[in-house]
Residue frames as qw, qx, qy, qz and C-alpha x, y, z in Angstrom:
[[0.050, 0.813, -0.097, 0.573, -8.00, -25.22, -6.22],
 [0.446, -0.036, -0.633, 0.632, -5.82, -25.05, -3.11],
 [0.299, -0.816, -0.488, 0.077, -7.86, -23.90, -0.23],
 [0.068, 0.773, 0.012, 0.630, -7.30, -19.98, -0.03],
 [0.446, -0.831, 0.133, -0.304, -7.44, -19.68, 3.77],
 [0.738, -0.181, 0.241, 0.604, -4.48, -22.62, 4.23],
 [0.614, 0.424, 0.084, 0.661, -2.39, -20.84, 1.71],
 [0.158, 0.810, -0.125, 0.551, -2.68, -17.30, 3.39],
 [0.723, -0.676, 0.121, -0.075, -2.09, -18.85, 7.04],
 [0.931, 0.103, 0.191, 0.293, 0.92, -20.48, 5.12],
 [0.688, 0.250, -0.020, 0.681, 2.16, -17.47, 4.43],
 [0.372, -0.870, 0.086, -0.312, 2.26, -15.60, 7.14],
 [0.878, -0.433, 0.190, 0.072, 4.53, -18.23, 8.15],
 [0.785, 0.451, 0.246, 0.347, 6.78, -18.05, 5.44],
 [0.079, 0.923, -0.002, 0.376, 7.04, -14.50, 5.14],
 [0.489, -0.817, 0.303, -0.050, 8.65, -14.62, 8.45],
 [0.890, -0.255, 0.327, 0.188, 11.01, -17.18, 7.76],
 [0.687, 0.535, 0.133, 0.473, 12.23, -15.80, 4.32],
 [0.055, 0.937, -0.154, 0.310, 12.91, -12.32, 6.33],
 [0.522, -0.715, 0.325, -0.333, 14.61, -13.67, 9.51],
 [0.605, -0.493, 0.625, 0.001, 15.68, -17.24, 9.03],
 [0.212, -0.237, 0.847, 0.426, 16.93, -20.24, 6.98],
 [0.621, 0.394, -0.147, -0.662, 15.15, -20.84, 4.12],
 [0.155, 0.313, -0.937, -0.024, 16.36, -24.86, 4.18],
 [0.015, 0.177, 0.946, -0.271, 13.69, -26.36, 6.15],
 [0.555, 0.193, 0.038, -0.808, 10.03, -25.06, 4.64],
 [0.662, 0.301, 0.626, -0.282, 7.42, -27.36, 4.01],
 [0.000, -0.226, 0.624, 0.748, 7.38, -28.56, 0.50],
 [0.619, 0.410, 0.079, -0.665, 5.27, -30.14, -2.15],
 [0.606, 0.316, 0.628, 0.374, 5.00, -33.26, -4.77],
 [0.154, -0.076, 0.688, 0.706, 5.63, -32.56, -7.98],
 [0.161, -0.272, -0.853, -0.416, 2.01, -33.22, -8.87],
 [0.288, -0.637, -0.602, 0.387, 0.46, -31.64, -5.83],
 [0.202, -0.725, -0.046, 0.657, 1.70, -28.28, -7.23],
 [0.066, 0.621, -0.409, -0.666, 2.33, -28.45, -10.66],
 [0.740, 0.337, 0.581, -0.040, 1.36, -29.87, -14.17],
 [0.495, -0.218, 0.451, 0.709, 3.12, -30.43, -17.30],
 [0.216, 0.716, 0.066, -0.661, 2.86, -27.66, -20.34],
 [0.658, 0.660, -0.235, -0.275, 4.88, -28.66, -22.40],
 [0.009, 0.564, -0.819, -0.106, 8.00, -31.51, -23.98],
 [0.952, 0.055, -0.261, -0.150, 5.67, -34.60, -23.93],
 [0.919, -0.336, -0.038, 0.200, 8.37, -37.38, -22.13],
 [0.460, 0.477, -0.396, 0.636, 11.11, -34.70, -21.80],
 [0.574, -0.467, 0.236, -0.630, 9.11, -33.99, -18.54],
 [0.638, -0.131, -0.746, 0.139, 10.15, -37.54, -16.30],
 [0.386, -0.769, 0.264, -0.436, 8.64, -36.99, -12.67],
 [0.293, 0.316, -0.849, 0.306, 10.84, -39.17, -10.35],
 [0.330, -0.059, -0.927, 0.169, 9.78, -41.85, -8.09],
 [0.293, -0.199, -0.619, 0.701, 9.32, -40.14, -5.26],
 [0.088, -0.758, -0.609, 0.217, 7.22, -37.26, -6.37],
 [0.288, -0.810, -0.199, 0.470, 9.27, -34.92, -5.07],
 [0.218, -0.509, 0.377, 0.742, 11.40, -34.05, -8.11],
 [0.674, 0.665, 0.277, -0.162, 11.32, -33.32, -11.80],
 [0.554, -0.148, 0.464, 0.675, 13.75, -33.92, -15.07],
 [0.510, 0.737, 0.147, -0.419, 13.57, -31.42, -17.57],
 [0.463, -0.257, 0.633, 0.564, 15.20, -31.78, -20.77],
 [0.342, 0.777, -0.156, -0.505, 16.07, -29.87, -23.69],
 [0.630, -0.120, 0.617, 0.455, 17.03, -32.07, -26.77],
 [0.099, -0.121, 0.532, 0.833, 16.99, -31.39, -30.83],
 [0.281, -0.633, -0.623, -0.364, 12.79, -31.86, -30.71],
 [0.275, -0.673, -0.330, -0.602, 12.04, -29.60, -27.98],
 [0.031, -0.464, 0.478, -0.745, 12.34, -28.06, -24.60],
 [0.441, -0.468, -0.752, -0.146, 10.10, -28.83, -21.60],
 [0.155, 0.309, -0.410, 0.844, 8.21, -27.34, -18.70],
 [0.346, -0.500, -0.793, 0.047, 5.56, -26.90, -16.46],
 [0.346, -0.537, -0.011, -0.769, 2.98, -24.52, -14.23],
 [0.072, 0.050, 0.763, -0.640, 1.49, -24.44, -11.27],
 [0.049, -0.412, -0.902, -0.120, -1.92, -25.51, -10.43],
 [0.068, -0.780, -0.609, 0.126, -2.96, -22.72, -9.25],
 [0.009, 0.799, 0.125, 0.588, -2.73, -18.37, -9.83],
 [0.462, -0.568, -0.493, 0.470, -1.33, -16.60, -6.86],
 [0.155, 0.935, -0.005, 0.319, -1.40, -13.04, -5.66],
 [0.074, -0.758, 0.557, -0.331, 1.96, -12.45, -3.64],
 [0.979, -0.190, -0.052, 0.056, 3.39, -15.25, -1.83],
 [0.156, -0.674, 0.721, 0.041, 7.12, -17.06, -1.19],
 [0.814, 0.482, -0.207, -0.249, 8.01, -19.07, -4.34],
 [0.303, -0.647, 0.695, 0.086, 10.72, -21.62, -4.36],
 [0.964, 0.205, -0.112, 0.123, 12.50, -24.88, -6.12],
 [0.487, -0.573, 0.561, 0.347, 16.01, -26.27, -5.81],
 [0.679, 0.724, 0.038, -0.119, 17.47, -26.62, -9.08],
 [0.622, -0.379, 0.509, 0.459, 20.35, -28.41, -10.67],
 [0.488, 0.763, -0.124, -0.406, 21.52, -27.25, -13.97],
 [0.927, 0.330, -0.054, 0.171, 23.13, -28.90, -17.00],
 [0.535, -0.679, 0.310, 0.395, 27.03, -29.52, -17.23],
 [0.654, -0.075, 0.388, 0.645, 29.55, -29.25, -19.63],
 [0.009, -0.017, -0.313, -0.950, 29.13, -27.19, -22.88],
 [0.062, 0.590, 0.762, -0.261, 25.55, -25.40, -22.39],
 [0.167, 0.019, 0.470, 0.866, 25.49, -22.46, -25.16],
 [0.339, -0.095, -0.341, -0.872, 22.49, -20.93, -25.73],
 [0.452, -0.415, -0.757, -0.225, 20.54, -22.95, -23.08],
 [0.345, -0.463, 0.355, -0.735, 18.23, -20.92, -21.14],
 [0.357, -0.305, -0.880, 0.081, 16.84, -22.63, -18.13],
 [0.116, -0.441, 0.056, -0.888, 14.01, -20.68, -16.39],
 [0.328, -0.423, -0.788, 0.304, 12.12, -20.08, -13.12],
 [0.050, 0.064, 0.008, 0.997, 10.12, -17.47, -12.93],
 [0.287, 0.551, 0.674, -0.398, 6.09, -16.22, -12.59],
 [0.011, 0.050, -0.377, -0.925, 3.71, -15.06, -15.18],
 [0.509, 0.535, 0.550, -0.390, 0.24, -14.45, -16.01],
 [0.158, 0.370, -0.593, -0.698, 1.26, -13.86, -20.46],
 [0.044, 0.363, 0.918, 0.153, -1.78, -16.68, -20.74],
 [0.108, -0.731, -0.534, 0.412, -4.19, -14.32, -18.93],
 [0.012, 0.887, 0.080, -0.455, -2.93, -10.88, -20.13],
 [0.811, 0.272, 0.239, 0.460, -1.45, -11.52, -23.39],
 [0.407, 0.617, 0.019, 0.673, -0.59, -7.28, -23.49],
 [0.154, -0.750, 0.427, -0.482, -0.18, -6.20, -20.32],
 [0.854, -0.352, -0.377, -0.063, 1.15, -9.21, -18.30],
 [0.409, -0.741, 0.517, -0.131, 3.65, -9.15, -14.99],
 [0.885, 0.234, -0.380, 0.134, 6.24, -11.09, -14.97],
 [0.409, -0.764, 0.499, -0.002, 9.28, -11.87, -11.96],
 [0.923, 0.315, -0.210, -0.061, 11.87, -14.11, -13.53],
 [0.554, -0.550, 0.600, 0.173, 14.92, -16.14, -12.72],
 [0.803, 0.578, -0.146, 0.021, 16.81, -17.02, -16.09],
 [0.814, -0.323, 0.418, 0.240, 19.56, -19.42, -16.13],
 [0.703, 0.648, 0.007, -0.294, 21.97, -18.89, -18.79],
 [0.886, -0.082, 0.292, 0.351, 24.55, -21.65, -20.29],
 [0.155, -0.817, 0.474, 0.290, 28.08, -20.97, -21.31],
 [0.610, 0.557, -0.553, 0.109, 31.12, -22.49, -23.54],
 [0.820, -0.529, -0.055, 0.212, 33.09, -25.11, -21.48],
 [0.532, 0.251, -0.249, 0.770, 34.97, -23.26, -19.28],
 [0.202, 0.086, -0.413, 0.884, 33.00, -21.04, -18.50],
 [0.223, 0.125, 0.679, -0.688, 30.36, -20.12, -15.70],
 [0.112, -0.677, -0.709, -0.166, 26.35, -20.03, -16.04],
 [0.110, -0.056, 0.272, -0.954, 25.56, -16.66, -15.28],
 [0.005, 0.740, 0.659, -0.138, 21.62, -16.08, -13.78],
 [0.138, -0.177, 0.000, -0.974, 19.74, -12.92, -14.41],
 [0.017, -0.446, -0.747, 0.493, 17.10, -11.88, -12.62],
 [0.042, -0.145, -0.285, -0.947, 14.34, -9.32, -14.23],
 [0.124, 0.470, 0.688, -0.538, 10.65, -7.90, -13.19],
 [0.182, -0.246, -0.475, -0.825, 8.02, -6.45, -15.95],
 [0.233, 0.695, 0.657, -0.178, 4.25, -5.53, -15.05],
 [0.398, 0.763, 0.294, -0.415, 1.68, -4.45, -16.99],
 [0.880, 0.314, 0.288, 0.211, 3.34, -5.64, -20.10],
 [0.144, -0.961, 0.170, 0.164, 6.34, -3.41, -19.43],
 [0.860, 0.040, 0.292, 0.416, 8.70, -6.05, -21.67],
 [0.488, 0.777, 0.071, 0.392, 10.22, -2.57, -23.57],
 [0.319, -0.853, 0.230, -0.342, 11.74, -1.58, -20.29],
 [0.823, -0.025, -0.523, 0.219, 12.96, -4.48, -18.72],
 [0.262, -0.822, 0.427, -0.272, 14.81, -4.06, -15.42],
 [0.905, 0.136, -0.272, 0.297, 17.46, -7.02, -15.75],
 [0.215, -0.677, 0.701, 0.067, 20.65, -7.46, -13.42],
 [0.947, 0.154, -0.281, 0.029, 22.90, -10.51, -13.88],
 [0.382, -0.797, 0.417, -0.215, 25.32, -12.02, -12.05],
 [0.560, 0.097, -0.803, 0.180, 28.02, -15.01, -11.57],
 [0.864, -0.467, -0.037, -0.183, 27.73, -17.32, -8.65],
 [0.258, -0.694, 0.608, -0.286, 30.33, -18.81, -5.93],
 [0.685, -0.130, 0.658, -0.284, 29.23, -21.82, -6.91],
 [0.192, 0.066, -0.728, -0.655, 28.78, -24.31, -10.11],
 [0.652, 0.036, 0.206, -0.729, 25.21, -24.37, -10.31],
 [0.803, 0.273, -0.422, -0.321, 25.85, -27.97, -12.18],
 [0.357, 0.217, -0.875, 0.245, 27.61, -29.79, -9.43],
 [0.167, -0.317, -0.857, 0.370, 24.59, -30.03, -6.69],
 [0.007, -0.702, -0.574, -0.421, 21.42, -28.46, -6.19],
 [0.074, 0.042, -0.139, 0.987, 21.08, -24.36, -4.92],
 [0.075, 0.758, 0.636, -0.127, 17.48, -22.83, -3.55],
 [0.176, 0.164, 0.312, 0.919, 16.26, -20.54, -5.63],
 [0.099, -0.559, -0.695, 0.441, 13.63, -18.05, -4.19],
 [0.078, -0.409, -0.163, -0.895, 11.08, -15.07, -5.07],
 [0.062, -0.493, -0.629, 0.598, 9.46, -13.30, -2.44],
 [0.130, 0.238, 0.440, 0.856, 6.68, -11.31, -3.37],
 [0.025, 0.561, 0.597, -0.573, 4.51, -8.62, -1.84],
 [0.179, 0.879, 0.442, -0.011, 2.27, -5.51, -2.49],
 [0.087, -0.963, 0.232, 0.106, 5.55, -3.42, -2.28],
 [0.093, -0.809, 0.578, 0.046, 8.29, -5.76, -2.70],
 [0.925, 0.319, -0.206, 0.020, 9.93, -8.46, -4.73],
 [0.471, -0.685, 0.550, 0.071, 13.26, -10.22, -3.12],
 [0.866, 0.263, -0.419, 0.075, 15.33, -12.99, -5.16],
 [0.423, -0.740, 0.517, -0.081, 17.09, -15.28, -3.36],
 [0.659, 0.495, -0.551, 0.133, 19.86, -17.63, -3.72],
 [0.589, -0.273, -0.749, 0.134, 19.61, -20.43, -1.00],
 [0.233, -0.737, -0.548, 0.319, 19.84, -18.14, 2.33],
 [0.248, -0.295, 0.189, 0.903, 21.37, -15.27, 0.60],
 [0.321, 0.869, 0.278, -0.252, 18.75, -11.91, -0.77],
 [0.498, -0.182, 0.348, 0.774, 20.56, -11.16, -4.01],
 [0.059, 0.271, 0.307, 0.910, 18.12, -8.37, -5.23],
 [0.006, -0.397, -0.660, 0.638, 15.62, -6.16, -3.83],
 [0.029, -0.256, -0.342, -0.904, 12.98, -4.26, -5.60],
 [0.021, 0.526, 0.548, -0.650, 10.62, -1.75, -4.02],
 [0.254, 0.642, 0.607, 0.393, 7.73, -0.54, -5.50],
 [0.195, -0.261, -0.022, 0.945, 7.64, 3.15, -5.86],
 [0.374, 0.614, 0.303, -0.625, 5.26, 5.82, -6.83],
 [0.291, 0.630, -0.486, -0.532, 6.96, 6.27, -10.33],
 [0.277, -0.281, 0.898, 0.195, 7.03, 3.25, -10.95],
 [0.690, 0.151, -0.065, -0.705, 2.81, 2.83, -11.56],
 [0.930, 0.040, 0.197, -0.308, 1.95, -0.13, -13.13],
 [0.667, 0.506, -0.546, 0.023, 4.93, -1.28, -14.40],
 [0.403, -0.413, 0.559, -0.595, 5.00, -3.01, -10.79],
 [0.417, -0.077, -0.838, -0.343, 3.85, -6.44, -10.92],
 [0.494, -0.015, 0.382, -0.781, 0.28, -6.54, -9.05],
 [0.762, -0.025, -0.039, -0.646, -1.60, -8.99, -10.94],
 [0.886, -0.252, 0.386, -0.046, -1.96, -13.06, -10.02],
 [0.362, 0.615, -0.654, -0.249, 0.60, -14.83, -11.57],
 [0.975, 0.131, -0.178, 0.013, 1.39, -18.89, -12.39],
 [0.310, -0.707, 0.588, 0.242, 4.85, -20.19, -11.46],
 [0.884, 0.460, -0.081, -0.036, 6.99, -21.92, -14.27],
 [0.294, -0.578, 0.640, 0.411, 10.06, -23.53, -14.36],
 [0.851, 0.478, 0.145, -0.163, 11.27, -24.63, -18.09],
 [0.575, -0.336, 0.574, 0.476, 13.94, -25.44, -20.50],
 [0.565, 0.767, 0.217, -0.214, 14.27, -23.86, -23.81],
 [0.619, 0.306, 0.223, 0.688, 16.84, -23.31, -27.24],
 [0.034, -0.931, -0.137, 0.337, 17.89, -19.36, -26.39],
 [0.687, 0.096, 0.293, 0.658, 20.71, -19.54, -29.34],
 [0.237, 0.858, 0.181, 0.419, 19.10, -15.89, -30.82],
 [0.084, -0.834, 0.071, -0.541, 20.43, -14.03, -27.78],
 [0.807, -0.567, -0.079, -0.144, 21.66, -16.16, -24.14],
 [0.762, -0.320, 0.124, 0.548, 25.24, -16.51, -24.81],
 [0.371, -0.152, 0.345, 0.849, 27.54, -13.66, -26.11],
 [0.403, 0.509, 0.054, -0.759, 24.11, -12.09, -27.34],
 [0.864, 0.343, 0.294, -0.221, 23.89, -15.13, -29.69],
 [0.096, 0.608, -0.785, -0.066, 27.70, -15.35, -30.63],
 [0.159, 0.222, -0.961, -0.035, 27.71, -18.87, -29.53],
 [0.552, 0.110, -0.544, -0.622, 24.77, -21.63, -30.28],
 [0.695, -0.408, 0.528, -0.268, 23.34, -24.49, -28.71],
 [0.156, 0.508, -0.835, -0.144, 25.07, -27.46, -29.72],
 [0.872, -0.067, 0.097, -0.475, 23.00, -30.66, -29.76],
 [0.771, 0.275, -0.563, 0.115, 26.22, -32.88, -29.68],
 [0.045, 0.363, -0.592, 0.718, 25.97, -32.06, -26.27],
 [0.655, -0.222, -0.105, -0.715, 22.34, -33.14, -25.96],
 [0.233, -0.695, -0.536, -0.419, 20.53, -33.81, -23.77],
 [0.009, 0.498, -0.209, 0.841, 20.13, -30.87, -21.67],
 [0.462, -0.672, -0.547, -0.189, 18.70, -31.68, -18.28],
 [0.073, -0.476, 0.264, -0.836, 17.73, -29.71, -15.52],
 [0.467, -0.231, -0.849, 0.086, 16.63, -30.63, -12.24],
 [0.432, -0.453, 0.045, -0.779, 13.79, -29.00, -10.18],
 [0.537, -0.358, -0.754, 0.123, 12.96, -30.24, -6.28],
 [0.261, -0.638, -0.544, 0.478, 11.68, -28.99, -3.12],
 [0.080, -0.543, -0.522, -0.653, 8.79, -27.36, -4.21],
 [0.155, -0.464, -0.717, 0.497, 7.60, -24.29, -2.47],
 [0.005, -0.548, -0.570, -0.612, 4.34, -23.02, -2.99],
 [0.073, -0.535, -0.571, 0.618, 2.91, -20.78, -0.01],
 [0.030, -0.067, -0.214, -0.974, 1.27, -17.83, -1.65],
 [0.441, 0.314, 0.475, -0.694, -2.16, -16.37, -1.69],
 [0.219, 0.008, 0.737, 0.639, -4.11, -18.36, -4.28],
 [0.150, 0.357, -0.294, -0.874, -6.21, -17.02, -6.72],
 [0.562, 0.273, 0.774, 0.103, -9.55, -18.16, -8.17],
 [0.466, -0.080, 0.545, 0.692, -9.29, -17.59, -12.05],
 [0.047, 0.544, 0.829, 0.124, -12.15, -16.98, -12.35],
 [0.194, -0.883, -0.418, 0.092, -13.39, -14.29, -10.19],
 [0.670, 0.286, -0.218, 0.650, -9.41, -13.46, -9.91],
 [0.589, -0.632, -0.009, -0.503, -10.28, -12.54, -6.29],
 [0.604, -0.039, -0.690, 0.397, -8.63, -14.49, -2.68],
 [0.552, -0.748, -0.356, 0.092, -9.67, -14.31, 1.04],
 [0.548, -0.149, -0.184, 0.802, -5.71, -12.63, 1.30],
 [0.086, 0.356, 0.177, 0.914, -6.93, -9.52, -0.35],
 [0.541, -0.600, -0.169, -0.565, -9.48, -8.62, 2.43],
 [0.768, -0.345, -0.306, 0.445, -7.43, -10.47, 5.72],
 [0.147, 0.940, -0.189, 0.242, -5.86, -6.99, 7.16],
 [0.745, -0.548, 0.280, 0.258, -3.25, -9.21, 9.11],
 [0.913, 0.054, 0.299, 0.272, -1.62, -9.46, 6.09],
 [0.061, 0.886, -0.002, 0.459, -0.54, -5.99, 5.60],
 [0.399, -0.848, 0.291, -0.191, 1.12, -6.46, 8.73],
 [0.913, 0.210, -0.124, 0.327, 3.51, -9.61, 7.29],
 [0.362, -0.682, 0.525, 0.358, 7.37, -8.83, 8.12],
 [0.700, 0.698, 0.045, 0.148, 8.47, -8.37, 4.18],
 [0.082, 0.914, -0.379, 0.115, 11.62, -6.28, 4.84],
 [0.783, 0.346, -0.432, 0.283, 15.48, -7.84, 4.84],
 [0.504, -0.848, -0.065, 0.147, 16.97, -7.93, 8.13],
 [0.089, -0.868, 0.446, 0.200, 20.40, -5.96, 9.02],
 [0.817, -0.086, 0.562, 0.092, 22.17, -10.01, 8.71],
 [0.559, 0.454, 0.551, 0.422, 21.03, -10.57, 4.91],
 [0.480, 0.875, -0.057, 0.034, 21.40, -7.12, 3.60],
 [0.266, -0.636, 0.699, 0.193, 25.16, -7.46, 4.63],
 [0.685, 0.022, 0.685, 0.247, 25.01, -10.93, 3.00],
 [0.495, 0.791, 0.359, -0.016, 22.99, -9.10, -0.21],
 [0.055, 0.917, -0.352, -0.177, 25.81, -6.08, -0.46],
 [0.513, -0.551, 0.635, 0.172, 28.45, -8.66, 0.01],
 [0.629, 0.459, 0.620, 0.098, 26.52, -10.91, -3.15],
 [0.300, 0.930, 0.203, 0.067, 26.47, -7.29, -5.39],
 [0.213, -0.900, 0.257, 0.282, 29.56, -6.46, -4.66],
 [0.345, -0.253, 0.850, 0.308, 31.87, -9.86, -5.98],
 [0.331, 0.164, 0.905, 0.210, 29.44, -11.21, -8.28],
 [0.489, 0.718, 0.462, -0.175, 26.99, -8.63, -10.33],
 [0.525, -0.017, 0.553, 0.647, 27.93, -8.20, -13.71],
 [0.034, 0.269, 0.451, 0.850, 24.78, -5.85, -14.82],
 [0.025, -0.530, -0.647, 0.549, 22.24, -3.72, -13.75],
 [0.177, 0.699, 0.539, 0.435, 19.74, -1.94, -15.95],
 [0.225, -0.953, -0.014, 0.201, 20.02, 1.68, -13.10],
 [0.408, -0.730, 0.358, 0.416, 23.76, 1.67, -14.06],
 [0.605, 0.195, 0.588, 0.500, 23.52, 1.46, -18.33],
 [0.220, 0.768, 0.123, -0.589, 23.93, 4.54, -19.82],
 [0.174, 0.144, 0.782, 0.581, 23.65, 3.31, -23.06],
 [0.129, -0.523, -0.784, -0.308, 19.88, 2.53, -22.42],
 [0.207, -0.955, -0.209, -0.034, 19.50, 5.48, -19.75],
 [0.295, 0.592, -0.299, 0.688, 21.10, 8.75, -20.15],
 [0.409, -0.409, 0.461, -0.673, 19.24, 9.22, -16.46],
 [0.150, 0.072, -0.972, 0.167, 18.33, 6.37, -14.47],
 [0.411, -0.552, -0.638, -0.344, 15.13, 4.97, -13.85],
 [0.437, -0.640, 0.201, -0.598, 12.80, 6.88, -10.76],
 [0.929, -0.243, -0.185, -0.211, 13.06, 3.74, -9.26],
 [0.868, 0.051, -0.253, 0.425, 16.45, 2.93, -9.02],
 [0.551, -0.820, 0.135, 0.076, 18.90, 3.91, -5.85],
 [0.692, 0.576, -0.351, 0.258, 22.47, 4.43, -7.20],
 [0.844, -0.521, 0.065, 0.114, 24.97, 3.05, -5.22],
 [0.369, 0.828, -0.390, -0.161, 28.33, 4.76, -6.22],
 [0.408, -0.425, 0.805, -0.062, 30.48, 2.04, -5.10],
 [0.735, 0.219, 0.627, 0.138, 28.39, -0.21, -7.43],
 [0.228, 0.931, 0.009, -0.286, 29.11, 2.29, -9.96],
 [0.154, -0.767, 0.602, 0.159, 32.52, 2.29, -9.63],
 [0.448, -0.184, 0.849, 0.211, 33.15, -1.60, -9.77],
 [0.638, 0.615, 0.463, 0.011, 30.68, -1.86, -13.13],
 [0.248, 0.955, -0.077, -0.142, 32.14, 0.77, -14.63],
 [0.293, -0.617, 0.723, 0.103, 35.43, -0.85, -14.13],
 [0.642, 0.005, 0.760, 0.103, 34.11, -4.43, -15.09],
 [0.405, 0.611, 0.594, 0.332, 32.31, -3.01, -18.60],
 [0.227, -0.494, -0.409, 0.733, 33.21, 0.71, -19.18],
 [0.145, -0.316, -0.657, -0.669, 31.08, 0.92, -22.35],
 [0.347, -0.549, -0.696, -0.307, 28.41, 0.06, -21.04],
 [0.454, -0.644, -0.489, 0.374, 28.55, 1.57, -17.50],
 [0.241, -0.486, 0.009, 0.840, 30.89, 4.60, -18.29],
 [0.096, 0.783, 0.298, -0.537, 28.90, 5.89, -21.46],
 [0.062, -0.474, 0.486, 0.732, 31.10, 5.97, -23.71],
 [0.538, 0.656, -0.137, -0.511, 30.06, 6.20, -27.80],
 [0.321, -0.458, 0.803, 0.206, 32.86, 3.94, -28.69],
 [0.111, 0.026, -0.931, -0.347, 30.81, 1.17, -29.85],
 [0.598, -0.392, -0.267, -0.646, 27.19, -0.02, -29.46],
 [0.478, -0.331, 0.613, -0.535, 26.34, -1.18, -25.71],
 [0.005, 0.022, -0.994, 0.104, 25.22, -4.68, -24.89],
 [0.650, -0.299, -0.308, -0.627, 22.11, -5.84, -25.58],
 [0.010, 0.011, -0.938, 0.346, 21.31, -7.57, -22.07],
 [0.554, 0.124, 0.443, -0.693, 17.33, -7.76, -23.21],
 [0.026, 0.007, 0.863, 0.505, 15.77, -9.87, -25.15],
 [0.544, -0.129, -0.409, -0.721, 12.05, -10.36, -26.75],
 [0.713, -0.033, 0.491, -0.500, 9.53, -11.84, -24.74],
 [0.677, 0.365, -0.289, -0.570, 8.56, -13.83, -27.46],
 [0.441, 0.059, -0.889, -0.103, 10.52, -17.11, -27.46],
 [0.186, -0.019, 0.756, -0.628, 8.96, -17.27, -23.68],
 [0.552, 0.172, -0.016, -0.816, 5.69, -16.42, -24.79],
 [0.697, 0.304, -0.546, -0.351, 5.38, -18.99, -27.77],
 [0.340, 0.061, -0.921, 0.179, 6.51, -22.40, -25.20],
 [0.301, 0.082, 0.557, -0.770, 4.29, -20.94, -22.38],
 [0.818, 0.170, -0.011, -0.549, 1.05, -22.23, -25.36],
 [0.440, 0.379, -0.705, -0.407, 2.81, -24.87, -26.60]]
């Protein structure tokens, strides 16, 4: 068990850095110092050094891994290189859960990679469940300025008592704020981190239009500089020295003027969906959600089924069943 009182001094430090400055130069972790394989048996190769990890998806089976230890809130990170060419129906994920612990109400904060036809992009979504709110979902998605398959990108989750950030090396590309309405569908309880590789053919490309292809195989993904800071959690008692420290209530959580310009700028060119702005799935938007007409406008423009309402046809399914997650997370 990582000592509790490092980890919450650790992030206090953090905290400040994810709000205020680069997010390049944090203290990392081994491979082994932080995490332990779950699943894929020798699709899991740690490199030399330590510091990194191959996953790979082939026709026998995905692979992934946890963390050693349960945290409550914290600043989560990995650089991550994704696969190249034709990648169809391969998800690649990074994300927290406790779905071991709470098999019906668990929390979840995810980063989900999802492969394309060659040609075209990887799109990421981003999505948040507690208290086993998986019937709701609250998914955006988004392209990138970048190919996520030519060099590695930090991927980040901040995560307080009020507030969940994704980022996307120094750039906040989603906020969520916890709200009264919201209750438990908030994510509150410890969670594991996981990053994996999995077959998502039912539903990841085109809603399951296009397949993974295993004449493309093998899928790898690459996963370095590991950061763990968070309060951790013994499993037991599922208890930490953070929850009773009142400094920590007094963290700097909040985006400064800088990065929400960078964040708007990110939401403006490059989200493709947002669960507040589908009136398919809501005639009204969730209590939670802060409509931004201007994102309105350009969704509504990019998809105007889905955004503008119309009957026409049936809307986009942009959720999918917990389940395949669920089912690798024992394996």
């Amino acid at each position: 068990m990582v000592n509790i009182y490092v980890n919450f001094f650790l992030i206090c430090s953090v905290f400040v850095l994810a709000t205020g400055s680069s997010l390049r130069n944090l203290p990392t972790v081994s491979f082994e110092e932080g995490y332990a394989q779950i699943f894929g048996d020798d699709n899991l190769v740690i490199l030399r050094d330590g510091k990194s990890a191959h996953l790979t998806l082939n026709e026998r089976t995905g692979s992934g891994f946890v963390s050693h230890d349960l945290y409550n809130h914290g600043f989560f990170s990995a650089s991550i290189k994704l696969p190249a060419d034709y990648t169809a129906g391969v998800v690649v994920a990074f994300y927290m859960s406790n779905g071991d612990i709470f098999e019906k109400n668990h929390d979840e904060i995810d980063f989900e990679f999802l492969g394309n036809i060659r040609g075209k992009e990887w799109r990421i979504q981003t999505n948040v469940y507690g208290n086993g709110s998986t019937g709701a979902g609250r998914e955006e998605r988004y392209g990138l300025w970048f190919d996520p398959s030519e060099d590695f990108h930090q991927y980040s989750i901040l995560w307080s008592d009020d507030k969940i950030i994704f980022y996307i090396d120094d750039v906040p590309i989603r906020e969520v704020k916890k709200t009264e309405a919201m209750g438990g569908d908030f994510p509150s309880k410890p969670m594991s981190l996981y990053g994996t590789i999995w077959d998502g053919s039912n539903w990841a490309t085109n809603g399951g239009k296009y397949k993974v292809n295993y004449k493309y195989s093998p899928f790898i993904v690459e996963f370095s500089n590991f950061v763990l800071h968070g309060c951790a959690v013994d499993p037991i008692e599922m208890s930490s020295t953070c929850d009773i420290v009142p400094k920590l209530k007094s963290v700097p959580t909040g985006i400064t003027n800088e990065s929400r310009t960078k964040m708007q700028n990110f939401r403006k060119k490059h989200m493709q969906y947002s669960y507040c702005y589908d009136k398919m799935r809501y005639k009204v938007p969730p209590s939670e959600c802060v409509i931004d007409p201007r994102e309105a406008e350009r969704l509504r423009g990019f998809d105007p089924v889905t955004f503008g309402g119309s009957h026409g046809r049936h809307g986009k399914r942009h959720h999918k069943s917990r389940s395949n997650k669920d089912v690798i997370n024992y394996v």
